[in-house]
N, C-alpha and C positions, 0 to 999 in steps of 0.2 A: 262264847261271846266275850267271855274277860280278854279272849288273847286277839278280838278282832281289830284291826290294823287301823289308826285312825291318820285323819290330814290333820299336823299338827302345826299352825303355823302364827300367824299375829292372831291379834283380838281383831274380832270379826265387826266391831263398832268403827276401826279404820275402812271398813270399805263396802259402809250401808248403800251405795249408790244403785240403783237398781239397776241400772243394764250391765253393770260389775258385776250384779248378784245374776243376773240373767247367764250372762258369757260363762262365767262359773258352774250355772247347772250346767248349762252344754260341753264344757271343756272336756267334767268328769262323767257326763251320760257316754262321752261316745271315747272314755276313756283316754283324753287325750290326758298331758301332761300340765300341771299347774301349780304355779308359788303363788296366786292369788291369796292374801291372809283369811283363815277360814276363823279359826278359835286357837284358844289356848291350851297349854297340854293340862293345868288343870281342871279348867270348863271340859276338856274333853274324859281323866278322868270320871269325871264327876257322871259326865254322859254313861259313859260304861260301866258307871256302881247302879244308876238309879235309870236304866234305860227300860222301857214295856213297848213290849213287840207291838205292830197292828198292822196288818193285811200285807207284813211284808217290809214294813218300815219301821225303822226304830226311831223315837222322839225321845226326845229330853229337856228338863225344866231343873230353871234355874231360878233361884226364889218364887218358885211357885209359878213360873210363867215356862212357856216354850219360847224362849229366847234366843234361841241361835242357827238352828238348824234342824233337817227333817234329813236323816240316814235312810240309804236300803244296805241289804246284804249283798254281796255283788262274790260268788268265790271266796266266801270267809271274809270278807274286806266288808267294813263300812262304809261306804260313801255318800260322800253330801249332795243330795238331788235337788236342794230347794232351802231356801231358807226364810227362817220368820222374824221379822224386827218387833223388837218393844222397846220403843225408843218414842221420846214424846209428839216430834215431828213424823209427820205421816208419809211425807217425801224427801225430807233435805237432813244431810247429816251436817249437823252446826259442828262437831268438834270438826270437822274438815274445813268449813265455811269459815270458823271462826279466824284462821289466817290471815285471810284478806277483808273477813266483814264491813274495819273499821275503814279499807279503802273508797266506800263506798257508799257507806249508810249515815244518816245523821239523824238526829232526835227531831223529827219535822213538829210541828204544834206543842211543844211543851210548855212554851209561853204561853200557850192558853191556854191549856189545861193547868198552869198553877194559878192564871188569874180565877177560872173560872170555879176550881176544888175554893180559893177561900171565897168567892163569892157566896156560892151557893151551901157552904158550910158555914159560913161567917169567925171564921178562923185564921190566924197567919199559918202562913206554910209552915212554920216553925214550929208552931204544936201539933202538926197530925203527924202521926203514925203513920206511915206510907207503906205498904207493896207493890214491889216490882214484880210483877207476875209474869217470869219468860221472859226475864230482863235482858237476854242476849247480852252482850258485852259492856251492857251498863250505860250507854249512851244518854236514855232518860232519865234515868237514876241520876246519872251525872249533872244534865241539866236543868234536872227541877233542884238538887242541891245547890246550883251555882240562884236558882232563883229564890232561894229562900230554908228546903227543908232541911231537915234537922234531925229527922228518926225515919230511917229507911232503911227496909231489907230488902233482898232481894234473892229469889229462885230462878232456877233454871234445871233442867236435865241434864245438860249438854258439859261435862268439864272441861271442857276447849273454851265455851264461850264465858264460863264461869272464872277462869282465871285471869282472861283479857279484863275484865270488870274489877276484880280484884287488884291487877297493877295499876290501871284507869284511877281507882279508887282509892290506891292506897293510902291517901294522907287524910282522905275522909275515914279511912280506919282507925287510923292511930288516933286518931282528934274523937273518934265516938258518934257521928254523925251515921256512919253505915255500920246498922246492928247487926243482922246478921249476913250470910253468904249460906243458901241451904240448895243442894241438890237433888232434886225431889223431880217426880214426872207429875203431871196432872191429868186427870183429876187421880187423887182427893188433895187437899190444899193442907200440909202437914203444921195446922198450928191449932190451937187453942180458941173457942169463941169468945167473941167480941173482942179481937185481937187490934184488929187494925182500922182506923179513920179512913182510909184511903186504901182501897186495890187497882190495880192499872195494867192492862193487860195490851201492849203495846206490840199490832201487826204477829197478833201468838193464836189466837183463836182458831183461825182458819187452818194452824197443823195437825187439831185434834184429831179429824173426823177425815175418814175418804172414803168416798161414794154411796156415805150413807146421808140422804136428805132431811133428816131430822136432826142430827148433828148431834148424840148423846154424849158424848163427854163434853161439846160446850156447854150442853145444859147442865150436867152433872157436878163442872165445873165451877158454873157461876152459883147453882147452889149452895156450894160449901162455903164461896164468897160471903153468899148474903148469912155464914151460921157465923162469918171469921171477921166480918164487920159490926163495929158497935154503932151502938143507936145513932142514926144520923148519919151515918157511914155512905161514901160514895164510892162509887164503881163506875170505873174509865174503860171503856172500848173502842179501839181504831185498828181500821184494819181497811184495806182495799178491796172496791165491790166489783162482783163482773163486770159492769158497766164500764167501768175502768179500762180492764186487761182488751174487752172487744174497742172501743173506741177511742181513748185517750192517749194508752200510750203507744209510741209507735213502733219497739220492738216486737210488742205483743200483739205486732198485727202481722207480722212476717207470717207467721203460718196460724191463723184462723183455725186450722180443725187442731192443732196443739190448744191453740188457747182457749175452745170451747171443750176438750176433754178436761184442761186444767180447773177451766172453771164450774164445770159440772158437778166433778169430784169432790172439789176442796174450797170453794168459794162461796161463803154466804151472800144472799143477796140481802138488800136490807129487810124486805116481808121476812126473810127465814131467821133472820136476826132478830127480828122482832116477835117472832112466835118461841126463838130462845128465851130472850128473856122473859115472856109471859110464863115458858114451861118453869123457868128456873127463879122464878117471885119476885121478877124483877121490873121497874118502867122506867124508859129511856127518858129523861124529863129536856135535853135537847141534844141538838144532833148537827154536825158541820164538816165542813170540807172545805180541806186547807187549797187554796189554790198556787200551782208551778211546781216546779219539778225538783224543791230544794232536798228532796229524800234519798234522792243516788245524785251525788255530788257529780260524775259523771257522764248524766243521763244522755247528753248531747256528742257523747264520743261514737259515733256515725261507725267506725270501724269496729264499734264493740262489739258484737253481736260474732265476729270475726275469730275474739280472743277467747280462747278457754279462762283466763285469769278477770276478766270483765264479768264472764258468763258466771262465775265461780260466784258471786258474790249479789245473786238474785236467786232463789227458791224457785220462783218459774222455771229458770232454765235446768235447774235439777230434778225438777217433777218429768221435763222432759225425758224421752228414749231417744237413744243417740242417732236415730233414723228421724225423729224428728227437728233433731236439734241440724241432722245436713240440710234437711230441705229449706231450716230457715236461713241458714248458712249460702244457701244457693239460689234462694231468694235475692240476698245483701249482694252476693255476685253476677248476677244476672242484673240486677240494677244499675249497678254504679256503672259495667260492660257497655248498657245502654246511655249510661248519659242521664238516667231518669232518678235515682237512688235521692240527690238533694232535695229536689223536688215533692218526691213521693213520701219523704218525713214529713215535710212540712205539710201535708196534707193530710199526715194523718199522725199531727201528733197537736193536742188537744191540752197540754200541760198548762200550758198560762192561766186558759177559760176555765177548766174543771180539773183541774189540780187529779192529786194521787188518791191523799188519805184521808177516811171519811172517819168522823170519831163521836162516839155513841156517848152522853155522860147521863148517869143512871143512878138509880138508889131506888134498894128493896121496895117492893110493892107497899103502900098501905092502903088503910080502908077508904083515907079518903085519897077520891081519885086526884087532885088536885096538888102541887107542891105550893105550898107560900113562899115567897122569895121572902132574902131577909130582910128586915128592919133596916 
């Protein structure tokens, strides 16, 4: 087994895309030939010190997780039949996304979420302690500091999107304003209790979990929230509800049984959102949706659906398999061919009236059911 032949090629966090990972099992089952980046030659050492046989397949773990891959023996050879991610996104690989993210995404409601954290704390932004929880390239981060904060870190899994955040932010560094920059997956939330006034977990929720309808890492997640915030401490959630992907907006109508698997899998609705935070000691004390489509700067580029480099830069269209991403493709063709494609957005895009992102503001459970607004 020490002298069994391995595919030695990139790190295999370049190329989490699942019909990438799909085309790959096929390539090597039927023996074709492949430079697809698999792993590294030391992750692959490491395979071959610490690998345990099981019904034929060899696995191997990497700090404690199965991390990369699922081996058979094939003729003395190892090969990779299947592989497994532990990566915090349950669909979308952010260090690939993070390229184009910032072409496309913008911090939608931050302006009320910093009016509403001092309302409801009776605090200037300038004294809470803020987390970014899944801060992706820092966009919020960036704009609740331009509205006032003053002590903010920020996580993420992902180093691609972590670094975009850190140039963004650089002169917030140097000046002391952005504490930390920590790479961590969630759950558990790597800090200290009663760390932070402020968690914010902005359009990140909905990566935890796929296909399970109880959602345990968001629970487990907002948990550790309510150990990592001090007394008084609030907790931000926005995120986009099915309701959204079927009726509002109008890419995510191109193909309907895409966007009912997507939303199956990985989309809370607001009841499941709310029996999260019940499991995880938490009460939403109010709740809004921002209305129009100021969240993809783009929304309205009618040929995007069209563009790999458009598509690149929505998690939808990466959740998608590349079987469903032609027929919405041939959907947008089959439209415009007719003369109907104008038309048929406008009728079924719903951004103005019911906006994108709906946002949860929350604080730990107490006994009594009641919040008092401040003085």
């Amino acid at each position: 087994m020490q002298n069994a032949e391995m595919i030695v090629m990139e790190d295999l966090r370049a190329c989490v895309k699942l019909d990438i990972v799909e085309r790959l099992a096929k390539m090597i089952l039927t023996n074709a030939a492949s430079e697809i980046p698999v792993c590294t030659a030391d992750v692959a050492t490491t395979a071959l010190e610490a690998t345990v046989q099981c019904a034929g397949q060899l696995k191997f773990a990497k700090n404690g997780e199965e991390d990369f891959a699922v081996f058979v023996l094939q003729d003395g050879m190892a090969k990779i039949t299947s592989i497994v991610l532990q990566t915090m996104s349950t669909y979308e690989d952010y260090n690939k996304a993070s390229r184009r993210y910032d072409d496309q995404r913008a911090a939608v409601g931050s302006d009320v979420m910093a009016a509403m954290l001092q309302f409801y704390i009776g605090k200037k932004l300038q004294d809470l302690q803020i987390l970014d929880a899944g801060c992706g390239t820092g966009n919020y981060a960036k704009s609740l500091i331009e509205h006032g904060a003053r002590q903010i870190s920020l996580l993420d899994s992902s180093p691609g999107m972590l670094e975009k955040a850190k140039d963004k932010l650089s002169d917030y560094i140097a000046n002391g304003t952005v504490k930390d920059f920590i790479e961590a997956k969630m759950p558990p939330l790597p800090f200290s209790d009663e760390t932070f006034d402020v968690v914010m977990f902005n359009v990140v929720l909905n990566h935890l979990d796929r296909g399970n309808p109880e959602f345990p890492n968001c629970v487990n997640t907002l948990k550790e929230t309510v150990r990592i915030l001090r007394p008084d401490g609030f907790i931000i959630v926005s995120t986009m509800l099915p309701s959204v992907a079927h009726n509002v907006m109008w890419f995510t109508q191109l193909n309907m049984k895409l966007t009912k698997r997507f939303t199956d899998e990985c989309i809370p609705s607001v009841e499941q959102i709310e029996k999260m935070f019940e499991d995880a000691g938490i009460q939403c004390i109010q709740k809004l949706s921002i209305l129009g489509s100021d969240m993809y700067k783009s929304y309205y580029n009618l040929d995007g659906p069209l563009d790999e480099s458009w598509r690149a830069t929505s998690s939808y269209w990466s959740f998608a398999t590349s079987e469903e991403v032609a027929e919405a493709v041939e959907r947008v063709k089959s439209l415009k061919a007719s003369g109907e494609y104008e038309q048929w957005v406008k009728e079924h895009d719903l951004a103005s009236s019911s906006g994108f992102l709906t946002i949860f503001f929350c604080k730990p459970r107490t006994t009594d059911k009641t919040i008092p607004l401040p003085e």
